[in-house]
Structures are given as structure tokens and as C-alpha cells.
C-alpha positions, 0 to 999 in steps of 0.5 A: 500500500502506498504511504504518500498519496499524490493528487494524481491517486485522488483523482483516480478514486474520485472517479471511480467513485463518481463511476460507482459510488450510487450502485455502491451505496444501492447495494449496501442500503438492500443488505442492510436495509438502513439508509444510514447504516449503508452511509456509515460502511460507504464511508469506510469503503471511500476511505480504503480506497482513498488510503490505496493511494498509486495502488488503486489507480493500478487496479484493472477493475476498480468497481470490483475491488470497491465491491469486494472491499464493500462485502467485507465491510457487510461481513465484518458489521454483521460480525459485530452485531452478532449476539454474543451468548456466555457459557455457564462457567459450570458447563463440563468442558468438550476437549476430549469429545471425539469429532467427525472425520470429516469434522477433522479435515480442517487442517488438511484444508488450510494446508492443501489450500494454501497450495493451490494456485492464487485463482483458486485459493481465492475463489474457494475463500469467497465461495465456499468460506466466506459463504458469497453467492455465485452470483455476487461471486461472477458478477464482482469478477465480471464473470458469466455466472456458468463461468465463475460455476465451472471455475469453483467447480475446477477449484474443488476438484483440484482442492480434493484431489491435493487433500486425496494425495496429502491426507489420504482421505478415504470415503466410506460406501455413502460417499462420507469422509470416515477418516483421513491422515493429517498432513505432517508438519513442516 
């Protein structure tokens, strides 16, 4: 991220936001449903763009970039706004309850993920993790929605395949995972 901002790069998101900023804060208001709320995340979007600097004025698709940055934004208020429910301190602890197999392979995961390519990794981390839909998916990618299906489809297969060689994953007759051998680490 650049640390000196020119003119130059304010010019840049000025006009993206110009370009932008109405489908931008259209957006926010349905996920949220309140005028002022939406303002208060656009307000942040505008200023991560801002503190972009040259590096936003190098971005082949600022509108998506400003929608990605606008989902997070989403994700992370609903985050705070989540209720938070405390456990009774006389609850007995769950450390040595056993776990599924397929409950387990989120370490093979992490690790067979990180090993995938960047393409990959990222739509994986949006799709499946960040639990985006398809569409906002495609359309944040200036993608066809059956393009941006087959792109995860090809994602997951590759993914399942590192974690079939790595972690010897095996399926039981149901298809379920029933057990797997965590990656060693390095």
C-alpha cells in the first residue's frame, strides 16, 4: 500500500467513485436495509480506497475491488452485531469429545489450500468460506455466472484431489469422509 498519496491517486478514486459510488451505496442500503447504516460502511469503503493511494489507480477493475472491499465491510458489521451468548462457567468442558472425520479435515484444508494456485485459493475463500453467492461471486469478477460455476467447480476438484494425495482421505460406501491422515508438519 502506498504511504504518500499524490493528487494524481485522488483523482483516480474520485472517479471511480463518481463511476460507482450510487450502485455502491444501492447495494449496501438492500443488505442492510438502513439508509444510514449503508452511509456509515460507504464511508469506510471511500476511505480504503482513498488510503490505496498509486495502488488503486493500478487496479484493472476498480468497481470490483470497491465491491469486494464493500462485502467485507457487510461481513465484518454483521460480525459485530452478532449476539454474543456466555457459557455457564459450570458447563463440563468438550476437549476430549471425539469429532467427525470429516469434522477433522480442517487442517488438511488450510494446508492443501494454501497450495493451490492464487485463482483458486481465492475463489474457494469467497465461495465456499466466506459463504458469497455465485452470483455476487461472477458478477464482482465480471464473470458469466456458468463461468465463475465451472471455475469453483475446477477449484474443488483440484482442492480434493491435493487433500486425496496429502491426507489420504478415504470415503466410506455413502460417499462420507470416515477418516483421513493429517498432513505432517513442516
Amino acid at each position: 500500500m502506498s504511504e504518500e498519496v499524490s493528487p494524481l491517486s485522488y483523482g483516480c478514486v474520485l472517479r471511480a467513485w463518481g463511476a460507482h459510488g450510487a450502485e455502491l451505496k444501492g447495494f449496501l442500503t438492500r443488505q442492510l436495509g438502513k439508509v444510514d447504516a449503508a452511509d456509515d460502511l460507504l464511508q469506510e469503503v471511500f476511505l480504503k480506497a482513498m488510503r490505496q493511494g498509486r495502488d488503486f489507480c493500478e487496479l484493472d477493475n476498480p468497481r470490483a475491488w470497491l465491491f469486494q472491499v464493500a462485502r467485507n465491510a457487510l461481513i465484518d458489521a454483521a460480525r459485530k452485531r452478532r449476539p454474543t451468548e456466555y457459557l455457564d462457567q459450570d458447563m463440563p468442558a468438550l476437549d476430549n469429545a471425539p469429532r467427525d472425520a470429516v469434522d477433522e479435515l480442517d487442517v488438511c484444508i488450510a494446508r492443501n489450500l494454501q497450495d493451490l494456485g492464487e485463482e483458486d485459493r481465492h475463489i474457494l475463500q469467497v465461495c465456499d468460506l466466506d459463504s458469497e453467492t455465485m452470483r455476487a461471486f461472477a458478477e464482482a469478477q465480471r464473470l458469466s455466472l456458468s463461468a465463475a460455476k465451472a471455475r469453483l467447480r475446477c477449484a474443488r476438484e483440484r482442492l480434493r484431489s491435493a487433500m486425496l494425495d496429502h491426507c489420504s482421505v478415504r470415503f466410506d460406501e455413502a460417499g462420507r469422509v470416515c477418516c483421513h491422515v493429517p498432513p505432517k508438519c513442516d
